[in-house]
N, C-alpha and C positions, 0 to 999 in steps of 0.2 A: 125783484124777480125771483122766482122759485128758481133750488138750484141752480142758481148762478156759479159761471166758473170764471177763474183768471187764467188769461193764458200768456206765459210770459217767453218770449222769442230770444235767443241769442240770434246774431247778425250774420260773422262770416263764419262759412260751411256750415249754418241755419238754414234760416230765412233766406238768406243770400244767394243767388246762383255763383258759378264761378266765375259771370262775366258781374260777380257785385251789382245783381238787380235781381228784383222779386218779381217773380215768373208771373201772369196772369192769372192762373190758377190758385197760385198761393192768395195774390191781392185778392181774390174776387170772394176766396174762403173764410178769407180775416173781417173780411167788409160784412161778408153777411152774417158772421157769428157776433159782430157789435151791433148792427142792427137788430139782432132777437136778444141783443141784450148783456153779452159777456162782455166781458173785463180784456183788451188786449195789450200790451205793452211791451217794451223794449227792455232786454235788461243785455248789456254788452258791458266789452273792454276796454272799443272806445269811448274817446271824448265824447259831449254834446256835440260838439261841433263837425262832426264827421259823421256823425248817424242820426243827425235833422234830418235830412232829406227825405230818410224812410219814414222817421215819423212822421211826417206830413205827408207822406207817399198814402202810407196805409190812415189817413185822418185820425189819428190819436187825437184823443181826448184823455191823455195820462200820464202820471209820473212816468221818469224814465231812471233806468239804472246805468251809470256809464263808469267806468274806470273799474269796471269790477269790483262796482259799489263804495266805491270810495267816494263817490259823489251820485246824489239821487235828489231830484225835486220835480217840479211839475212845470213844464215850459209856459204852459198857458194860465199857469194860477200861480203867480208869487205869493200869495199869501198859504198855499201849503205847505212850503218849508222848504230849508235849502239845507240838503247834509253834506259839506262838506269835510272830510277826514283826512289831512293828509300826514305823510309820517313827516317827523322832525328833520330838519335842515341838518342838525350838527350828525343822525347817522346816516343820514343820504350822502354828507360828503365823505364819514367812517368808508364806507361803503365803495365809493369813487375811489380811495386812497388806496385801499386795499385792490381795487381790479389793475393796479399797477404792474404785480407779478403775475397778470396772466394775460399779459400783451393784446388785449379787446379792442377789437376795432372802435367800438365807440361806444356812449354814455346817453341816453337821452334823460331829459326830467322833464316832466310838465307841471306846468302851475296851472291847472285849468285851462286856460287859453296861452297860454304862453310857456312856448317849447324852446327848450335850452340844449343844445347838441355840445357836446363836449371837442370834437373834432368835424371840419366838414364833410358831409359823404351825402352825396349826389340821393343815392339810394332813397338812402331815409328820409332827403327831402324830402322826394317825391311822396313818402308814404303820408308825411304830415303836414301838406301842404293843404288839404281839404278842408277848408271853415275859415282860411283867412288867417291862422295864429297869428304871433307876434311868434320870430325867429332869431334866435341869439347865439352864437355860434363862439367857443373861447371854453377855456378848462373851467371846471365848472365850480372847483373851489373858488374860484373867485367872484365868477359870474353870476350864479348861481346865490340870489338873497331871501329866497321865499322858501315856505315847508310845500315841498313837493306835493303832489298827488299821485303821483306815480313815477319809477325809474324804470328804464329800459337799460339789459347789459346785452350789446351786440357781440357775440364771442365766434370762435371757432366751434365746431361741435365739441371736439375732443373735451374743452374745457369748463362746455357747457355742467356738464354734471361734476367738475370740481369744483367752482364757481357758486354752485347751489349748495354743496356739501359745507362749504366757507360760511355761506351766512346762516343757514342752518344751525352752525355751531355757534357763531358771534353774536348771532341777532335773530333768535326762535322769539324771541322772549317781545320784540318789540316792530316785526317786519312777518307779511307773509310774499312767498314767491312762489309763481310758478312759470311755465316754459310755452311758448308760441309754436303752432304748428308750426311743421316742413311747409313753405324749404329756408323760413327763416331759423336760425340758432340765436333766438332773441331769450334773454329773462325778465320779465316782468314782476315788478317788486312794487307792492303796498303798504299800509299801516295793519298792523295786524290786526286778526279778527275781521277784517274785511273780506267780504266775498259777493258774488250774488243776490244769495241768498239771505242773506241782509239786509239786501233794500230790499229785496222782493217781499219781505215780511211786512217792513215798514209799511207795503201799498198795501197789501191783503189785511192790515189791521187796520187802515184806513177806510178801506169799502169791507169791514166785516165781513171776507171772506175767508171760511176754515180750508184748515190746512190741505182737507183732502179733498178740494174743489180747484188747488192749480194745479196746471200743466205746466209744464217748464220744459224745451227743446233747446238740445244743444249736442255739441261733438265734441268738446277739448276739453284739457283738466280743468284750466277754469271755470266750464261748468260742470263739475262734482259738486260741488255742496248744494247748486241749486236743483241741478236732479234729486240729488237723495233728500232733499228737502221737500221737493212737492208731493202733493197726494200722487200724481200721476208724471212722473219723469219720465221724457222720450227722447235716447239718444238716437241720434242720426245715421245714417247705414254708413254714413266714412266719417262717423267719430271713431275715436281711440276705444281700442279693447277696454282700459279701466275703467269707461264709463258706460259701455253697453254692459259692463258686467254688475251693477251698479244700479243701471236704468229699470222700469217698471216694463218699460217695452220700447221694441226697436222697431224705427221705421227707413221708409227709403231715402235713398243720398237726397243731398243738395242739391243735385241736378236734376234729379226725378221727383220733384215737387213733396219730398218725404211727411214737410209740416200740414200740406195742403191733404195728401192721402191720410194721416191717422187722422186727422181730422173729421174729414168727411164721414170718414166709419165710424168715429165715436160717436160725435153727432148725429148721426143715422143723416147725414144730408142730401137730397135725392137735385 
């Protein structure tokens, strides 16, 4: 296909309304720009297992990027590849030791489908209950035998930004982190050099598309590298300041079908 583009989604305050469903409008915009032929996929924070539904919602036919690229394959094609990257066991529990002096509500680590809570908390079940994991609940130096794919640090706010300042000094060299929208005070921590925009390379060098043929939508830090990475980055009208400031162009919130409006216009779709 001539000028072909990839368009690659993040999830929540994306794609996502705030009641966590894709509006009509959005579905119906996604559907017909793969029918004329683009490229659309998923690229988010979470698991696989939490953001199937939309892939199948909007009928992907494509890699997906989940853990904030710490993990990226193709649901309907194993034989495209399976990346999984997770950081090492011995500093994920460095890391657990140390949140000792900053009295954190709790710890999460995921091994892919299998989520390990350091302390019980209702809460978080609830958030990671979605796909069926395997749930393991116990301090996690113990529990805890596999190289993570991701750590979660539940803090107070206060501490939120000493906490970050902490591994930043201990651990730039072999971990990256960044922070969840309000109104949680969560840190999310990966293997470094992981980001988005990583996997999302990975698919565009798969279907040979250049760089300034995707779109990438998103609102939180986590997508920063995948904005500044695409030909055409569109932050969301209630993403964060650092990423409109960053972005190629701003479109309308989440709740006003913002993915489905620059769309429509880019593609002249009548």
């Amino acid at each position: 296909m001539k000028n072909q583009f990839l368009i690659a989604l993040d999830l929540d305050g994306t794609l996502l309304t705030d009641n966590k469903t894709i509006s009509e409008r959005t579905l119906k915009t996604l559907k017909r720009l793969q029918q004329e032929g683009h490229i659309v996929m998923i690229s988010t924070g979470r698991p696989f297992r939490s953001s199937v539904q939309y892939y199948h919602e909007l009928e992907l036919n494509t890699p997906i990027v989940n853990f904030n690229g710490a993990f990226v394959h193709h649901p309907l094609d194993e034989n495209w590849g399976n990346y999984h990257s997770p950081m090492e066991l011995d500093v994920a529990k460095q890391i657990v030791n140390s949140c000792n002096q900053y009295n954190v509500y709790n710890i999460v680590a995921e091994v892919l489908d299998n989520v390990y809570l350091h302390n019980h908390d209702k809460k978080l079940l609830d958030i990671f209950h979605m796909g069926n994991p395997n749930i393991t609940t116990g301090n996690l130096n113990q529990m805890l035998n596999d190289h993570p794919t991701s750590l979660l640090i539940h803090a107070e706010e206060k501490h939120v930004h000493h906490i970050r300042e902490h591994l930043s000094t201990m651990h730039a060299e072999v971990i990256d982190h960044r922070r969840w929208g309000a109104p949680w005070h969560i840190i999310e921590i990966v293997k470094s050099g992981l980001n988005k925009a990583v996997g999302i390379q990975k698919v565009a060098d798969y279907y040979q598309i250049d760089q300034t043929n995707i779109i990438a939508f998103g609102d939180e830090d986590n997508d920063l590298e995948m904005i500044e990475y695409a030909g055409v980055g569109v932050a969301m009208g209630n993403g964060i300041k650092p990423l409109k400031d960053i972005a190629n162009e701003v479109t309308f919130s989440n709740i006003d079908d913002g993915v489905s409006v620059f769309l429509e216009d880019f593609f002249k779709l009548k």
